[in-house]
Structures are given as C-alpha cells and as structure tokens.
C-alpha positions in Angstrom: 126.9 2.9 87.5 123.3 3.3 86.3 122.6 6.4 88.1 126.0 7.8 86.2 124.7 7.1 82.8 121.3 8.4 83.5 122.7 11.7 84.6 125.0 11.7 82.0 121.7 11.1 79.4 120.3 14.0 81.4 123.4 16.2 80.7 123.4 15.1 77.1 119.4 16.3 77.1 120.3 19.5 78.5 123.1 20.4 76.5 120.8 19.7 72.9 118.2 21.5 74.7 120.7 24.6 75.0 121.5 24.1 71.2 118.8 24.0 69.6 118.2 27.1 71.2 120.9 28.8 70.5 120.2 29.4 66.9 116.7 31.4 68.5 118.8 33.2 70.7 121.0 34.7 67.8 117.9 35.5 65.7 116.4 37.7 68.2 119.7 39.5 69.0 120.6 40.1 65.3 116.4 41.3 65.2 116.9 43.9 68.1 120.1 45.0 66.8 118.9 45.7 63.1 115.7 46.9 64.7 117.6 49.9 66.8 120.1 50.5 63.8 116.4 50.8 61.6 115.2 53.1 64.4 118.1 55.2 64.6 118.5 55.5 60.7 115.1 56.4 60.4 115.4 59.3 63.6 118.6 60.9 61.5 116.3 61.0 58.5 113.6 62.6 60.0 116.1 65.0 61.3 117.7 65.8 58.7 114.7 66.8 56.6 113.6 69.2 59.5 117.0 70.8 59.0 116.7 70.9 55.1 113.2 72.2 55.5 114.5 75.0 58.1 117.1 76.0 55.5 114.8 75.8 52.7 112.6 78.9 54.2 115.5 80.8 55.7 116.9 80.8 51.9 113.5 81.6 50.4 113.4 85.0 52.7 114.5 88.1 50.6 117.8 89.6 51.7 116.6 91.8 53.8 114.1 90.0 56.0 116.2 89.7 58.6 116.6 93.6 58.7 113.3 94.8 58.2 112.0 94.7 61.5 112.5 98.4 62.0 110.0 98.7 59.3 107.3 96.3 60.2 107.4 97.3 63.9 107.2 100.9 62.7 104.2 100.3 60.4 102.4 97.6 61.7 101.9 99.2 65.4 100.2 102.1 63.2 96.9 101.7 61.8 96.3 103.5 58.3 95.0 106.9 58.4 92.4 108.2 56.2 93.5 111.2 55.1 90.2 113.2 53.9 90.4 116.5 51.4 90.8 119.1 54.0 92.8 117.3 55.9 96.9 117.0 57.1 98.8 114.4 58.1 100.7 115.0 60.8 104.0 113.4 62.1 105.2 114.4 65.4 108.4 115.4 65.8 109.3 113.1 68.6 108.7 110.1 67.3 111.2 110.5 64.4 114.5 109.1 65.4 117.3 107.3 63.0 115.4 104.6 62.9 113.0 105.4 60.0 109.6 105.5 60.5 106.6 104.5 58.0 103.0 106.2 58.1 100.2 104.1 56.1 97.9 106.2 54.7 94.8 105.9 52.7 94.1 108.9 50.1 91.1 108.9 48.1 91.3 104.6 48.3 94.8 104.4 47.5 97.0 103.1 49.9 100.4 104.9 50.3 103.1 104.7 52.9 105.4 107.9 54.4 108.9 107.8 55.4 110.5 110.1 58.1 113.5 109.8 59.6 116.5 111.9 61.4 119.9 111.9 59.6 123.5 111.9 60.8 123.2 115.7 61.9 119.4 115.8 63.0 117.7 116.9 60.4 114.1 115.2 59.6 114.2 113.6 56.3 110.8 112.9 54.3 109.8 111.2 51.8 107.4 108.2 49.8 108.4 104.7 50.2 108.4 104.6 47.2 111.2 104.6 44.2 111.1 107.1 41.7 112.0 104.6 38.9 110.7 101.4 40.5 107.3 102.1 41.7 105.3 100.9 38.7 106.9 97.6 39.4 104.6 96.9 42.8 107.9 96.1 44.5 109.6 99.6 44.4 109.1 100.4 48.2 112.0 100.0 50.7 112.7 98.7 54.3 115.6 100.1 56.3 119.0 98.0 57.0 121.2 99.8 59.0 121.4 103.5 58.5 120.6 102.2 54.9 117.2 102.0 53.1 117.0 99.3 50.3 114.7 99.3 46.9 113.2 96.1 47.2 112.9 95.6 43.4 116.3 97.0 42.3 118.3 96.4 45.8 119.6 100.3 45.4 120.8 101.2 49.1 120.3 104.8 50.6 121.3 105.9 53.1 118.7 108.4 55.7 121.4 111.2 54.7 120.1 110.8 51.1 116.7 111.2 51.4 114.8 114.2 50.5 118.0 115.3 48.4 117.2 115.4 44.8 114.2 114.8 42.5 114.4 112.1 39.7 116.9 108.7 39.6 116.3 105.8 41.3 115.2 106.8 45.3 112.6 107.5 47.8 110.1 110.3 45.9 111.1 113.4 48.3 108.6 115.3 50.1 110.4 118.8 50.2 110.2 121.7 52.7 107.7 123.2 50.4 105.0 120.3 50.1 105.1 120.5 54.4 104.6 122.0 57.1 107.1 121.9 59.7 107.4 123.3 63.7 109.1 121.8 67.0 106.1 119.7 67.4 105.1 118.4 63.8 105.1 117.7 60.6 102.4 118.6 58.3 102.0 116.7 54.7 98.5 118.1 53.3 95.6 116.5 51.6 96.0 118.5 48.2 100.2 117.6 47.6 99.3 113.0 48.8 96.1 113.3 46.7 98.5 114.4 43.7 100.7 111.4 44.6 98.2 108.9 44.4 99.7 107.9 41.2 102.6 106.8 41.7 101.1 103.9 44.5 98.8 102.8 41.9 100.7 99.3 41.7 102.7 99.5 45.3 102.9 96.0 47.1 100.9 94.6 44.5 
C-alpha cells in the first residue's frame, strides 16, 4: 500500500514536472514559428525591391535602347578617324549592308559621325547622323530600329529608303552623289565638303 502511494506521488511529480513545462514548450514553438514567418516576410521584401529596382532602370532606358545595338556595335568596334585637310574618308563598299553603319570621325577637333547604309533595292545611302532641324539640340542624332532610323530628340522615324533624298525638314543631313566619290570598292567623303559640316556637330551628343 505504501509503495502504491509513493509511486503514485512520483506520478503526481512527473505530471507537474510535464506542466510546468508546457507553457516553455509553447513559447518556443510560437518563437520559431513567428521567427520563419519574420524570415520569410523579410526574403519577399528583399525580393521584391530587386524587382522594383530591375524595372525602375528598364523604364528609365529611352525607347530605343533596346534597338540600338546595330548602332553601338557598328560604332563602337570603329575607332574615330582623324580626318586631316587633304585627306578622304573612305567607306568600303562591302561593309555597307541594311544594317546601317556609323563612321566616327574627328575634323578639325569636332567630332562627327557618318551614316551609310543599303536600301530596299541596293542602293548605298549616305548621310550625317545628324537631323537637319534637331542638331543644335545635342540630341538630334539617330540609332537604327528596324529598317527605320529614329531622331533621338524628336522621335521622327526614317526609314534607309529615305535617306539621302531631300535637303531641309526634319532628317539625316544628306551627303549627295556630288559631295562623294563613289566606285565598286568605296566610298569617298573629302576633307574640304566634313570640314564645312563641322557646324552642324558643334552641340552633337552634348
């Protein structure tokens, strides 16, 4: 009889052992739950704000960035001649395709930038890249989309078939038959007719 109501006391000891902690147990479950609902809150935060960033400098890109590869390729795999009085510069003819291509020059320490290009019936197309109304502006130089080139102050489109058409209104400054020299294997823009175009680059990309 005494050995049942000393293990019953020992039940009884074990039992208020078990609840007093009990209340511990709950704590530190209710801790590591808000702890990984914390964590997780704070992961979609961060995640979001690399998002909102990402579109934050995909909208601050101009229209056209995404199209202006053409262009950069084309110009940046050049390095800028130095044209020098006496001097031509030349384009050969097999490098123009429909895929406009822009020459950096230097005339007389102004930096200026030549388009050629074919259009739709093979023709070679020259001209400035730069607009005949927008080039005071600094931005008034274009980049090709498509078969398209685009003003990138005014957003005028034109496409290659346009260029070297007409003098005056808002498009690339054309460099007609007579202010080159053309054969199967080049093209020939001379020091005398860029030198007189320095002008009109004064502001360009500034």
């Amino acid at each position: 009889m005494a050995s049942k109501q000393k293990n019953q006391k020992n039940r009884q000891k074990k039992q208020q052992k078990k609840n007093k902690n009990l209340p511990l147990i709950v704590i530190a479950a209710v801790l590591v739950v808000a702890a990984a609902v914390l964590w997780n809150v704070q992961a979609e935060k961060s995640q979001n704000a690399e998002e909102a960033d990402a579109a934050g400098t995909r909208e601050e890109q101009p229209e056209s960035a995404g199209n202006t590869g053409e262009q950069s390729d084309s110009a940046a795999s050049r390095e800028v001649q130095i044209i020098k009085e006496g001097e031509n510069l030349v384009i050969p003819v097999e490098e123009v395709s429909e895929t406009a291509q822009f020459y950096p020059i230097e005339v007389d320490g102004t930096d200026m930038e030549i388009i050629a290009v074919k259009d739709s019936g093979g023709t070679i197309r020259t001209a400035f890249n730069t607009c005949q109304v927008c080039y005071g502006s600094g931005r008034g130089y274009y980049v090709q989309q498509g078969d398209a080139l685009v003003c990138q102050n005014c957003g005028n489109r034109y496409t290659v078939d346009m260029v070297e058409v007409q003098s005056g209104g808002c498009n690339p400054y054309p460099i007609f038959a007579d202010n080159k020299t053309e054969d199967e294997n080049s093209i020939l823009i001379s020091y005398d007719f860029l030198h007189e175009a320095t002008g009109i680059f004064k502001n360009w990309k500034n």
